[in-house]
Residue frames as a rotation matrix with the C-alpha (Angstrom) as fourth column:
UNK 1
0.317 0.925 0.209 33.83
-0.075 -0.196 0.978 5.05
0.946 -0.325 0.007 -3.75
UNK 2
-0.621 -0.506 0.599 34.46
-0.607 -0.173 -0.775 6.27
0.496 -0.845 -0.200 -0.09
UNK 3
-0.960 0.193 -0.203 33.03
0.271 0.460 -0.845 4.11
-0.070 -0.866 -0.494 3.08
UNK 4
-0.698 0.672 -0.247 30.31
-0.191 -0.507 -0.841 6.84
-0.690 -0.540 0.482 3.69
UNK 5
-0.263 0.723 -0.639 28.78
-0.964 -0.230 0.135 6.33
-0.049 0.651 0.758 0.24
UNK 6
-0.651 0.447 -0.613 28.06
0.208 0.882 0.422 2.54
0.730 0.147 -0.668 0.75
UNK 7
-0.699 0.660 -0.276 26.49
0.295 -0.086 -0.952 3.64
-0.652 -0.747 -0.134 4.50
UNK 8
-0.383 0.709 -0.592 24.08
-0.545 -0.691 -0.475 5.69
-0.746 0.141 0.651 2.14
UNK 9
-0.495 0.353 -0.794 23.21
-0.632 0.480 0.608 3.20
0.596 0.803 -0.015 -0.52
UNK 10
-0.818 0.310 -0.485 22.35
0.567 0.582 -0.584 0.65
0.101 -0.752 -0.651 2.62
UNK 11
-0.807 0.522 -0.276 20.24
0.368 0.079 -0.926 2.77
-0.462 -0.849 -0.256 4.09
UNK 12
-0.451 0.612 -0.650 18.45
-0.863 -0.484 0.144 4.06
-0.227 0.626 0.747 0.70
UNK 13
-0.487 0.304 -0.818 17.81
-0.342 0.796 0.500 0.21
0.803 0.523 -0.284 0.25
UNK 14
-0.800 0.294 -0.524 16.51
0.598 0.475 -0.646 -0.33
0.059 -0.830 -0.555 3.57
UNK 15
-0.781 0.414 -0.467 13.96
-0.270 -0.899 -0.346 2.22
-0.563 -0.144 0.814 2.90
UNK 16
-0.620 0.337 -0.709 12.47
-0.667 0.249 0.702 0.70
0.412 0.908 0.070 -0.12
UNK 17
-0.757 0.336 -0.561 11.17
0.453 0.888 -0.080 -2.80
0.471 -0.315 -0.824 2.15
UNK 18
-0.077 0.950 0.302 7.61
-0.613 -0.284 0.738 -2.28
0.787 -0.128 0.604 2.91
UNK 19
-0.672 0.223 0.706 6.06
-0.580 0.434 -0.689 -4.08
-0.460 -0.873 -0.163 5.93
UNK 20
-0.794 0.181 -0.581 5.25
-0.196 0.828 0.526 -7.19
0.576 0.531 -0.621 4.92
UNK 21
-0.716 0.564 0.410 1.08
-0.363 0.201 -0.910 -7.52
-0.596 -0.801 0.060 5.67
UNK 22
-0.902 0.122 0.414 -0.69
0.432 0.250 0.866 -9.71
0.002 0.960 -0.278 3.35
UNK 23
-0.899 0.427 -0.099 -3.28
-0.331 -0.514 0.791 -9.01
0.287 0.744 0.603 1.44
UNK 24
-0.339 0.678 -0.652 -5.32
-0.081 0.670 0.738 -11.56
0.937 0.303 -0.172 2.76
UNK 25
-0.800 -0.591 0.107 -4.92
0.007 -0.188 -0.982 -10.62
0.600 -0.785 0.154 5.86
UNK 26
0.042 0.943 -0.330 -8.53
0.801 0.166 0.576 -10.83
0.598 -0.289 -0.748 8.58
UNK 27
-0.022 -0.113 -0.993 -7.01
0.787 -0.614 0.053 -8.47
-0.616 -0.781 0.103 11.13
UNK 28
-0.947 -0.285 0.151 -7.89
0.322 -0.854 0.408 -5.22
0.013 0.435 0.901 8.93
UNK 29
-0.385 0.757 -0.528 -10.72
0.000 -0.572 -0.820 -2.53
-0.923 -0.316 0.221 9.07
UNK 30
0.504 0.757 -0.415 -11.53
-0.404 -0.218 -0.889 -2.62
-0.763 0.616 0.196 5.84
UNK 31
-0.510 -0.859 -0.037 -10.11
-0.381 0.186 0.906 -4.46
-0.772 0.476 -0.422 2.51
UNK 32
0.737 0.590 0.331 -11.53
0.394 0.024 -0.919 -4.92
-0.549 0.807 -0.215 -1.27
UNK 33
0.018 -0.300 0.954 -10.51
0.994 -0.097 -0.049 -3.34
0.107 0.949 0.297 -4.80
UNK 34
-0.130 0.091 -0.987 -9.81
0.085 -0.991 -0.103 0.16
-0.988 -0.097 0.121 -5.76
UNK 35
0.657 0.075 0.750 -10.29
0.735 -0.283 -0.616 1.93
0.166 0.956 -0.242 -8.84
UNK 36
-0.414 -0.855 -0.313 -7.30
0.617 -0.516 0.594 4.47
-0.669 0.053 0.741 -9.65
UNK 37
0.984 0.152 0.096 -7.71
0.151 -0.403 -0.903 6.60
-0.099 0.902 -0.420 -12.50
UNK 38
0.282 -0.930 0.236 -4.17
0.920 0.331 0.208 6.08
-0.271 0.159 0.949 -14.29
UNK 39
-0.186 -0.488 -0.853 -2.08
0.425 -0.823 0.378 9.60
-0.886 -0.292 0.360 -14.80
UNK 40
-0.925 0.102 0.367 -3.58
0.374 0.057 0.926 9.36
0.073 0.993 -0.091 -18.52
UNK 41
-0.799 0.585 0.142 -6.70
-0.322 -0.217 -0.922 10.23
-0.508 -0.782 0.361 -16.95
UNK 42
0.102 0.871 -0.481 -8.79
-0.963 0.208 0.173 7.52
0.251 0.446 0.859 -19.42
UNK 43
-0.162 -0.111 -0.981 -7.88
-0.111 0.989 -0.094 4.48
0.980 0.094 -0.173 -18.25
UNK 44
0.503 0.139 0.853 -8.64
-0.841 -0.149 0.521 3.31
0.200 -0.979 0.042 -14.48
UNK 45
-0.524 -0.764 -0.377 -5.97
-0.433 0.620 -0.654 0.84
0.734 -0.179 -0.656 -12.60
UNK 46
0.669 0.710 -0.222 -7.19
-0.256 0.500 0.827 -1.97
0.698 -0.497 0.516 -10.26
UNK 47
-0.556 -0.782 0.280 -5.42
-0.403 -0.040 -0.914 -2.34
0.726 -0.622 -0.293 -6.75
UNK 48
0.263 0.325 -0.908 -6.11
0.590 0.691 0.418 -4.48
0.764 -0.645 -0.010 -3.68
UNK 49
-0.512 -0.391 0.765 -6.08
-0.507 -0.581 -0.637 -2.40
0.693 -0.714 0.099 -0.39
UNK 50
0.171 0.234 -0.957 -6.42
0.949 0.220 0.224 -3.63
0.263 -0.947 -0.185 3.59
UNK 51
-0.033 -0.491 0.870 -6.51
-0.097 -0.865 -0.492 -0.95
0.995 -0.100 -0.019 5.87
UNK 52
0.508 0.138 -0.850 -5.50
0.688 0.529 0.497 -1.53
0.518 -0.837 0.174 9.12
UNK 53
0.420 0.050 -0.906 -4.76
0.831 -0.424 0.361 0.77
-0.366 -0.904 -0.220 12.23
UNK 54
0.637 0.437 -0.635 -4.76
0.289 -0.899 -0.328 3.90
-0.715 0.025 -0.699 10.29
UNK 55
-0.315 -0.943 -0.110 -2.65
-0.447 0.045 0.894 2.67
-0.837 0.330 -0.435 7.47
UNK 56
0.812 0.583 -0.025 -3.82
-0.340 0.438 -0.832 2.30
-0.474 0.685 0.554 4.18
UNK 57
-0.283 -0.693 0.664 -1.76
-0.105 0.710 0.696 -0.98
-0.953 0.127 -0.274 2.22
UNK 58
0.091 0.246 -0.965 -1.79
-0.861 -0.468 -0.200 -0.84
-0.500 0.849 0.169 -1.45
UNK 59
-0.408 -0.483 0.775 -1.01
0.155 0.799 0.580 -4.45
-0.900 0.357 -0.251 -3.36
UNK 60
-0.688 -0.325 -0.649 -1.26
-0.707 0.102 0.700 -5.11
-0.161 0.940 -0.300 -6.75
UNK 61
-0.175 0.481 -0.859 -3.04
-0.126 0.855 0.504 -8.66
0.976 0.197 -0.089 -6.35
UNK 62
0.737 0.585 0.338 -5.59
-0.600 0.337 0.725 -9.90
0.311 -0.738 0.600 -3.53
UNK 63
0.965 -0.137 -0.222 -2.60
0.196 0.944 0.266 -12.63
0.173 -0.300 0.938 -2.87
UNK 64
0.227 -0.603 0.765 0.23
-0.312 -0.789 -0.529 -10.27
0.922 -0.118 -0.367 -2.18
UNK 65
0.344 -0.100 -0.933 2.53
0.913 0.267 0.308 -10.49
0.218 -0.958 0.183 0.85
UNK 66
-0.466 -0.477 -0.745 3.98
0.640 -0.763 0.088 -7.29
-0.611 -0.436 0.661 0.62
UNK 67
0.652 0.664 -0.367 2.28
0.395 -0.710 -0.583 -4.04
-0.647 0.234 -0.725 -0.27
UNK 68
-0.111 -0.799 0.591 3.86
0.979 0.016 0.205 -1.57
-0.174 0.601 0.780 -2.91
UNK 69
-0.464 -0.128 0.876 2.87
-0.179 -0.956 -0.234 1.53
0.867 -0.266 0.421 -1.24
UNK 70
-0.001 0.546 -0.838 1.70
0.997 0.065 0.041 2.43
0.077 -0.835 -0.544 2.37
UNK 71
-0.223 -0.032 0.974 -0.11
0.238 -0.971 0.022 5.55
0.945 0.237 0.224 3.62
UNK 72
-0.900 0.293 -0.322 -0.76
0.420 0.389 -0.820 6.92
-0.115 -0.873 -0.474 6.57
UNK 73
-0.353 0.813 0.463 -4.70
0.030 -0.485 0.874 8.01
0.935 0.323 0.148 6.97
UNK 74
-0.485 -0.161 -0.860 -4.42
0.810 -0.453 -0.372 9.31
-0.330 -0.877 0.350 10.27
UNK 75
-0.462 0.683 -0.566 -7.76
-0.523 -0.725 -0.448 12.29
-0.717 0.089 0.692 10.50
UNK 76
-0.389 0.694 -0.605 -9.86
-0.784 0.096 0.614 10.56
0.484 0.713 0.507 7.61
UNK 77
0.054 0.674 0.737 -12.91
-0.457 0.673 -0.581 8.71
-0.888 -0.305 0.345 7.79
UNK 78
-0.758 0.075 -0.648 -13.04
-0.572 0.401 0.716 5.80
0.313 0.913 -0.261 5.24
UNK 79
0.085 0.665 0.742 -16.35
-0.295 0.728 -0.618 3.58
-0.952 -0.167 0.258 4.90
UNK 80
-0.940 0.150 0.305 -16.92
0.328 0.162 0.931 1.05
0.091 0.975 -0.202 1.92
UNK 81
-0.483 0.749 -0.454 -19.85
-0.876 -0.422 0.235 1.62
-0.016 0.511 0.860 -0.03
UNK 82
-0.745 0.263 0.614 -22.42
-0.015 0.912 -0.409 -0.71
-0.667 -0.314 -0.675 0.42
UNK 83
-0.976 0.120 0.184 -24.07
0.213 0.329 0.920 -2.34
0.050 0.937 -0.346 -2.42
UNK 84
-0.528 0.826 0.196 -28.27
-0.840 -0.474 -0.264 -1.78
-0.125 -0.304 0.944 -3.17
């Protein structure tokens, strides 16, 4: 293995590290539960999301420190749904 191919394994692993905003986090526009529908399309997946300054954070569990996906949502309106 030449030099150049560690530079590229570095910098494929430095990609991977999410920004580390918990879950719990107060400073966020909006945060609660999703529903997914799983790629099986019968089963539905639960996820914790925060969004905060046009960046929607994905976690697994409400007690997450790091997310395990980020989007941006830059041009969309999101509102929760308020209960009756």
């Amino acid at each position: 293995m030449n030099h150049k191919d560690d530079k590229s394994k570095k910098r494929t692993a430095r990609a991977k590290v999410l920004t580390e905003i918990p879950a719990t986090t107060d400073e966020c526009d909006i945060r609660g539960y999703l529903y997914k529908l799983k790629d099986t399309k019968k089963d539905w997946e639960k996820f914790w999301i925060v969004i905060k300054d046009h960046v929607l954070y994905t976690y697994k569990a409400s007690e997450d420190v790091a997310a395990i996906k980020t989007e941006p949502i830059v041009g969309f309106r999101v509102e929760p749904i308020r209960g009756s």
